[in-house]
C-alpha positions in Angstrom: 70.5 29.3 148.1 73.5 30.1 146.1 76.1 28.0 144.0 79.8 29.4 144.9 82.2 29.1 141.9 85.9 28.9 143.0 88.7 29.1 140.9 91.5 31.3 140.3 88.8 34.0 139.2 91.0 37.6 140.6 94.5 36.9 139.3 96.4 39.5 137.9 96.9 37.1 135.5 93.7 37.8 133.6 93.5 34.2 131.5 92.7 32.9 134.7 89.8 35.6 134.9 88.8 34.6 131.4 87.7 30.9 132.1 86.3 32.1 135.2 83.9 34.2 133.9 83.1 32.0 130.7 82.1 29.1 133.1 80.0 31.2 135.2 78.4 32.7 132.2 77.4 29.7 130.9 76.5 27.7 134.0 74.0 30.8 134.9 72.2 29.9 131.6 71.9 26.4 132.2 70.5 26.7 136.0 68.7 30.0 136.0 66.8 28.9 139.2 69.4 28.9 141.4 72.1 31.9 141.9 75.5 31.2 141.2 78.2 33.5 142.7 82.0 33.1 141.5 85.0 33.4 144.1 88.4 33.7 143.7 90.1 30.8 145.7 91.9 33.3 147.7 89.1 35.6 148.8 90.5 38.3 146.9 87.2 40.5 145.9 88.4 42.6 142.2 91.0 42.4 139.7 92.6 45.1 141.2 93.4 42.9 143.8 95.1 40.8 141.7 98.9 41.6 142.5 100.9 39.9 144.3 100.4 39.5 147.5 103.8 37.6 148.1 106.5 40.7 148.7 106.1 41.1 152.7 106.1 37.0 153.2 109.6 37.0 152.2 110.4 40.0 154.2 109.9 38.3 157.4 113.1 37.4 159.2 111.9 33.8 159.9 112.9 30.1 158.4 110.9 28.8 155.3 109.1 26.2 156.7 107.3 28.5 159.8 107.5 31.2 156.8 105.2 29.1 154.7 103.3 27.6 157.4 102.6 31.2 158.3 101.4 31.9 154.8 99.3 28.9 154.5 97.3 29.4 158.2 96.6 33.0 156.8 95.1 32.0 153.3 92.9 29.3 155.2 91.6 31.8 157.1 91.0 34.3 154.3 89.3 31.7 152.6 86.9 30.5 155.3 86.3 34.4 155.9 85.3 34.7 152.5 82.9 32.0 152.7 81.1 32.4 155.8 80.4 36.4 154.8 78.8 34.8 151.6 76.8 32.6 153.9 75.5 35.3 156.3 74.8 37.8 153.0 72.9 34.8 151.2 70.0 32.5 152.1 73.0 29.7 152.1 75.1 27.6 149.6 73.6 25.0 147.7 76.4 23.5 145.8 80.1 24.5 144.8 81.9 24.3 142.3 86.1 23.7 141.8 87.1 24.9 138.4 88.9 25.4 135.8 92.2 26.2 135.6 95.3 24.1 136.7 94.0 23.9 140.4 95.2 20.5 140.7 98.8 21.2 142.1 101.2 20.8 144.6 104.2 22.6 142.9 103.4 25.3 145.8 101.5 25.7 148.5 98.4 28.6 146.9 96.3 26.2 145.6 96.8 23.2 148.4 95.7 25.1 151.1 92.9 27.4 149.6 91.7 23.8 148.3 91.7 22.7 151.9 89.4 25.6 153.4 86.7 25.3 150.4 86.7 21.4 151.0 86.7 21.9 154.9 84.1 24.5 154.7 81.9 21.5 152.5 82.0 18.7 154.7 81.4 20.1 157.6 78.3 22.2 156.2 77.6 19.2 153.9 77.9 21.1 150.9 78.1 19.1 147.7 81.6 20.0 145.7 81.6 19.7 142.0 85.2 19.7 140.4 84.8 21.1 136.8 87.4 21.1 133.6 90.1 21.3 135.6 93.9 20.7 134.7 95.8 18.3 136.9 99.5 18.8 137.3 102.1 15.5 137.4 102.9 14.7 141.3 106.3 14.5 140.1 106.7 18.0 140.0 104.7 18.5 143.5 106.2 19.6 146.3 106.5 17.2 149.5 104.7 19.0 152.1 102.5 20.8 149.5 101.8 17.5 148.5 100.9 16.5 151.5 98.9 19.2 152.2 96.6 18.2 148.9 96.5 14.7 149.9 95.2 16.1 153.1 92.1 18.6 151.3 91.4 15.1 149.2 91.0 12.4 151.6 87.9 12.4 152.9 85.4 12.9 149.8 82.7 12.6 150.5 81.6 15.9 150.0 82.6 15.2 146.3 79.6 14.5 144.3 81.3 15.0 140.5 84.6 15.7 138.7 85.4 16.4 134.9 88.9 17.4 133.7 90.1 19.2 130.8 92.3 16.8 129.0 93.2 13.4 128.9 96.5 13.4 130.4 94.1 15.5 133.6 92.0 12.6 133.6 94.9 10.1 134.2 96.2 11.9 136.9 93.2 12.4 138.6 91.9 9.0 138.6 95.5 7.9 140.0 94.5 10.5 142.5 91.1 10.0 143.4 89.8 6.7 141.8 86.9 6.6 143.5 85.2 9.7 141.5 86.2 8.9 138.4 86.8 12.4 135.9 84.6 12.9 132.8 86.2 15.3 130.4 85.0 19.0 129.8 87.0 20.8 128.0 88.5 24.5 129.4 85.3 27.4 129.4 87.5 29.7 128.0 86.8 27.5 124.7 84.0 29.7 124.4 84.6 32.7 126.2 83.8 34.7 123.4 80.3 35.1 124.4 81.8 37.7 127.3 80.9 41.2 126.9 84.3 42.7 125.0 85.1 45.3 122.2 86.2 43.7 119.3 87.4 46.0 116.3 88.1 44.1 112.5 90.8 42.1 112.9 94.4 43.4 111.5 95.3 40.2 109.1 98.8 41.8 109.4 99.0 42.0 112.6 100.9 39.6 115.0 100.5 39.5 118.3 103.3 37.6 120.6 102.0 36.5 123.8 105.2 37.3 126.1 105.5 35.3 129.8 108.9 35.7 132.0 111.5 33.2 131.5 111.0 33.0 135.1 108.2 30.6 134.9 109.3 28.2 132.0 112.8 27.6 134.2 110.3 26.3 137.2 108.6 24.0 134.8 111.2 23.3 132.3 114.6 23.4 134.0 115.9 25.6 131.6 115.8 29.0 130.3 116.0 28.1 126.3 113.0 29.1 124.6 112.0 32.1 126.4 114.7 34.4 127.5 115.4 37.9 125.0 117.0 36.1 122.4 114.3 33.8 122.0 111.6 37.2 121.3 114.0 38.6 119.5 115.0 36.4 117.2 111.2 35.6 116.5 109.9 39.2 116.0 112.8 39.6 113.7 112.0 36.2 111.7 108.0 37.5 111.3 109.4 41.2 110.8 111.2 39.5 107.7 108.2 38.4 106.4 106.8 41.7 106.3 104.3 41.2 109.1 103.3 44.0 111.8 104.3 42.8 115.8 102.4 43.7 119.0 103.9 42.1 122.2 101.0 41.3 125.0 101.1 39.4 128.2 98.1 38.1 129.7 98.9 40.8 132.8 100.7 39.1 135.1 103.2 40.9 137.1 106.4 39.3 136.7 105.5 38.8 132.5 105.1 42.8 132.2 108.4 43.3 134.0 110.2 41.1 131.5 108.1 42.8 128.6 109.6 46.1 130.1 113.4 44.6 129.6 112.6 43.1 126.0 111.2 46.4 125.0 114.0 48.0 126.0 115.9 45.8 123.2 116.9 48.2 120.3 116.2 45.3 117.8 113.0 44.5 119.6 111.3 47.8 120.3 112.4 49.1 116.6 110.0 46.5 114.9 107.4 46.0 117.3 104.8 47.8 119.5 103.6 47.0 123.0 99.8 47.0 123.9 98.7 48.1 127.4 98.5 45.6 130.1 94.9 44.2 130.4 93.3 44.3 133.5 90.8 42.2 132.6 89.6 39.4 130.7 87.8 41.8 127.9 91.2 43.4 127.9 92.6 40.3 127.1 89.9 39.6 124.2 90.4 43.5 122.8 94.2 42.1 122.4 93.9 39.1 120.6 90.9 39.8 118.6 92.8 42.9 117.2 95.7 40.1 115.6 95.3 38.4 112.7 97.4 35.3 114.4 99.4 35.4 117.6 102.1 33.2 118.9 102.2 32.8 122.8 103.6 30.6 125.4 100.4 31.6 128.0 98.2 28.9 127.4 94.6 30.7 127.8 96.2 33.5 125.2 95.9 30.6 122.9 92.2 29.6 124.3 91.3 33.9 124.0 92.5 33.2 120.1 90.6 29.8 119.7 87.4 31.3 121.2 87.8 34.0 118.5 88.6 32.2 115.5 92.1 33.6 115.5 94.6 31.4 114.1 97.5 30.9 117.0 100.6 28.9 117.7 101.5 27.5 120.7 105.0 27.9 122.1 105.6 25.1 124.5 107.0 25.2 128.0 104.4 22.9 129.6 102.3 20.1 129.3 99.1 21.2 129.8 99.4 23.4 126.3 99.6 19.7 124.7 96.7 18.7 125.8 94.7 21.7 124.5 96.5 22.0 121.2 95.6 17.8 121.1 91.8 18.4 122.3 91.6 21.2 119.6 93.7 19.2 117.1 95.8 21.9 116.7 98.7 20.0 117.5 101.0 20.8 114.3 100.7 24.5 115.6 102.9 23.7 119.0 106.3 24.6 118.3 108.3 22.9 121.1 111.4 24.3 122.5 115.2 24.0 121.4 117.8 24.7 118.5 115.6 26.9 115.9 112.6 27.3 117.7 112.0 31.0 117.0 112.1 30.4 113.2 110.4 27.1 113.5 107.7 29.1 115.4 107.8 32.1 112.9 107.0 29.6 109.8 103.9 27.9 112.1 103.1 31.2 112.4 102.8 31.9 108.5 101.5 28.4 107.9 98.4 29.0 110.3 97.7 32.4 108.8 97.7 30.5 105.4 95.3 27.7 106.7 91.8 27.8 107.2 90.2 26.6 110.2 88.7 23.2 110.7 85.3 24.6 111.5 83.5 21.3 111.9 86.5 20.4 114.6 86.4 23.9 116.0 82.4 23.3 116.0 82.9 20.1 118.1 84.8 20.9 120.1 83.2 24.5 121.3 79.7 22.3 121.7 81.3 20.2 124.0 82.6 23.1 126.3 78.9 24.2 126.4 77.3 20.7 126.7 79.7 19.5 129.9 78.7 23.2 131.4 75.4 21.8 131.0 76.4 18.2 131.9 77.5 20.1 135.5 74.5 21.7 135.5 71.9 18.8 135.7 74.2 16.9 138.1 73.8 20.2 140.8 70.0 20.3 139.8 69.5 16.3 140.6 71.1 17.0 143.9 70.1 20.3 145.1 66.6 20.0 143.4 64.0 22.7 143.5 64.4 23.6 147.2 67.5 25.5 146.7 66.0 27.6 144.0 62.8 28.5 146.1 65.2 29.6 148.7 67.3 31.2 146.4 68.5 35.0 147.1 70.0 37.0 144.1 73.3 37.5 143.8 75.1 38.9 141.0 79.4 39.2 141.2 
């Protein structure tokens, strides 16, 4: 019998790849016994299959809503595919698992309906789910039908045996979601990804990295375009620049963030001052990166989990609210520089003020053991239910 791990494990975006692996790493340690597997939600198979998969939807010469209906019948699919080939390759599934990452979202229709396959596929095989440190977005920002479509994956839950969110705002919204499975808190695994395999040179103290996303993405949250276009990068690489500090743009690899990086390093006042490093394709990639900085500043919030689980000081730029509750759980607060008039110098001198401070190790300590004790805390839970039949059954599986 195997545990299946979903989550947003393939995305190009590799952060997403980074809490992936750093929950299945540690729950393999805490329940040996039993195999655990980890899936990407949307049955892709490698990082290299990570891009995105969206171009030839809107190609087709037909209205939105068959469009998306369409694109929703053919993840379903996928995702039940996906599943019942790792049933027929395995001596069954014992237990999965739904987490981390910000999976709790309407604002489209990905996570919705992959939701609704995994959650299908568990009651009618009477699979026990386990939701784990995920984020939950505000239904505010949700999308009607998408909505609906969640609503739909969530109502019957009895397959549910557990759920633990990331944050406390998470936990609010979940419990206003489902308040008859009350969340616990676990914090994000990529707290302590840092026990990954990944090359990791001495630090640069000089060095600052700036975690670059498209302006694209903060408009869809945000409404507005100020604290992330060109001006915004350039402005701040020219405020550290001025303090006699060496730059090294990054994104976390997603797509649409390395097409923007191509147009900001195409900026004469940007490109004379700072470097670019090579797209990571991977979450040690992403590790190499930040461990290489002696600070970064990024809006991507697991660049800033990379750094945490590192020990390298970081600032927050905000453009969402999930990056307040990890700078709260991590009391790191004071290093969130929020959008507006200024923000690239008020981001430059957090910046210099977090190089200059020295960690709270006994917070950093805390909060790290907690990561690793509700991996654990998920871990007895699927071992109380599942018990020792699943691990006498159990086939290997190593992905």
């Amino acid at each position: 019998m195997t545990i299946l791990v979903f989550n947003d494990r393939f995305s190009a975006n590799v952060g997403d790849g980074l809490l992936a692996e750093a929950l299945l790493h540690h729950l393999r340690a805490e329940v040996p016994e039993i195999p655990s597997l980890g899936v990407d939600i949307d049955g892709k198979t490698g990082y290299a299959a990570g891009e995105d998969r969206r171009g030839w939807k809107r190609c087709l010469p037909v209205p939105f809503a068959l469009r998306r209906r369409l694109r929703c019948r053919a993840a379903y699919r996928r995702v039940r595919a996906r599943i019942a080939a790792i049933r027929s390759e395995t001596a069954g599934i014992s237990a999965i698992v739904i987490g981390g990452g910000q999976l709790i979202t309407a604002t489209s229709d990905y996570f919705p309906a992959r939701l609704s396959a995994v959650l299908d596929d568990a009651r009618e095989h009477r699979v026990p789910v386990y939701v784990h440190a995920v984020g939950v977005s505000e239904a505010e920002t949700w999308q009607a039908a998408d909505a609906r479509l969640l609503a739909r994956a969530l109502t019957d839950r009895t397959c549910l045996r557990r759920a633990a969110v990331r944050d406390t705002r998470s936990k609010r919204l979940w419990d206003l979601l489902a308040p008859e499975v009350p969340a616990a808190l676990a914090p994000d695994p990529g707290i302590v990804a840092d026990a990954l395999p990944h090359r990791r040179g001495e630090p640069d103290p000089e060095r600052v990295g700036i975690g670059v996303m498209a302006p694209k993405v903060v408009r869809e949250i945000m409404k507005a375009e100020d604290g992330a276009g060109v001006a915004f990068y350039r402005d701040l690489c020219g405020a550290l620049a001025d303090r006699g500090l060496r730059l090294r743009l990054f994104t976390n690899g997603d797509p649409g963030d390395e097409t923007f990086l191509d147009a900001l390093m195409a900026d004469g006042a940007v490109a004379g001052i700072a470097e670019r490093a090579p797209r990571p394709r991977d979450p040690a990639a992403l590790l190499e990166i930040v461990g290489g900085c002696g600070a970064i500043a990024a809006h991507r919030m697991h660049a800033n989990i990379a750094a945490y689980a590192l020990g390298v000081p970081h600032v927050g730029l905000g453009w969402d609210p999930k990056l307040e509750g990890f700078f709260a759980l991590s009391g790191r607060s004071g290093f969130l520089v929020g959008p507006g008039p200024g923000s690239a110098t008020r981001a430059a001198d957090a910046v210099a003020r977090a190089l200059a401070t020295p960690w709270d190790e006994a917070r950093r300590r805390q909060v790290r053991a907690h990561a690793v004790r509700a991996v654990a805390d998920l871990a007895a839970a699927i071992r109380a239910d599942v018990g020792g039949a699943a691990a006498g059954a159990a086939t290997p599986v190593r992905a």
